[in-house]
C-alpha positions as CSV (number, residue, x, y, z in Angstrom):
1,X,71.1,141.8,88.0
2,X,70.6,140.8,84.5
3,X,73.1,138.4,83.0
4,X,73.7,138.3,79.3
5,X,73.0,134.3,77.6
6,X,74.2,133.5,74.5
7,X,72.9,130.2,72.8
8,X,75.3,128.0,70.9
9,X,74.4,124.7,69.7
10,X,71.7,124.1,72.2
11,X,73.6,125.4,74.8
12,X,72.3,128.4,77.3
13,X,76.1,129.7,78.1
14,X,76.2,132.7,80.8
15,X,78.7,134.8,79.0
16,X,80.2,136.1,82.9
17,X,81.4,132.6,83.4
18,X,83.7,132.2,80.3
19,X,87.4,132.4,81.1
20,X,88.6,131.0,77.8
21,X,87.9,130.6,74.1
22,X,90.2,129.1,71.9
23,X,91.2,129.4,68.5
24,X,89.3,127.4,65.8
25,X,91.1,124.4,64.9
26,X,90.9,120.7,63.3
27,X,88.5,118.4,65.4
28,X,89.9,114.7,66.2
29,X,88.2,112.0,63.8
30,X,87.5,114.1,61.5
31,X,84.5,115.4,62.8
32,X,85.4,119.0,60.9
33,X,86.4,122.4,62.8
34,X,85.9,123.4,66.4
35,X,86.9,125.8,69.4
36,X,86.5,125.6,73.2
37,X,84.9,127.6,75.6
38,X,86.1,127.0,78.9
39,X,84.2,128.4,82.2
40,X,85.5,129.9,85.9
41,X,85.0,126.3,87.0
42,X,87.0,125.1,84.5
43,X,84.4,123.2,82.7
44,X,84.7,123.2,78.8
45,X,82.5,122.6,76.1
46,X,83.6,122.1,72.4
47,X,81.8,124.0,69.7
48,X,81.8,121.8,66.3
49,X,81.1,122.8,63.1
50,X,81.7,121.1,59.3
51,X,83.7,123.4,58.1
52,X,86.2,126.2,59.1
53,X,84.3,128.9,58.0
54,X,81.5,128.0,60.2
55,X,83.6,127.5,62.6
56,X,85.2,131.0,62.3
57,X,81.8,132.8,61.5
58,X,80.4,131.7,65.3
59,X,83.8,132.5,67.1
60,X,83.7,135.6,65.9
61,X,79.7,136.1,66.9
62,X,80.4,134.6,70.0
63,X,83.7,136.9,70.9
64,X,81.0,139.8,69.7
65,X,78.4,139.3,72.4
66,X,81.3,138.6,75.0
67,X,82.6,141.6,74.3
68,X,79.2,142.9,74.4
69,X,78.0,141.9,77.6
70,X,81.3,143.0,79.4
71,X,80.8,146.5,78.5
72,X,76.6,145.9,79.6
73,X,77.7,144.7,83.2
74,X,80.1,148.2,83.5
């Protein structure tokens, strides 16, 4: 069974294991923008970014290949 990775930051994420991702929003100490992915095992890993649009830009690529690899494993 093939299972579809999408790198983020460094990461390796195994896209069958997200359960969450949030909206984009303002990071604490103004360290800039960021949204959470949050796994079956509740684990969650912030994605930062400078500014919103970057933030917004790899949402929306990383909704696309979630998206992408549901309809792969049907």
């Amino acid at each position: 069974m093939h299972k579809a990775i999408y790198e983020l930051q460094g990461f390796a994420i195994v896209l069958d294991k997200v359960a969450l991702v949030s909206r984009v929003f303002a990071a604490n100490n103004n360290e800039g923008y960021q949204f959470n992915i949050t796994f079956s095992n509740e684990l969650r890993l912030p994605a930062k970014f400078p500014t919103r649009s970057e933030a917004d830009l790899e949402r929306q690529l990383f909704l696309k290949a979630l998206k992408g690899s549901q309809g792969a494993s049907e």
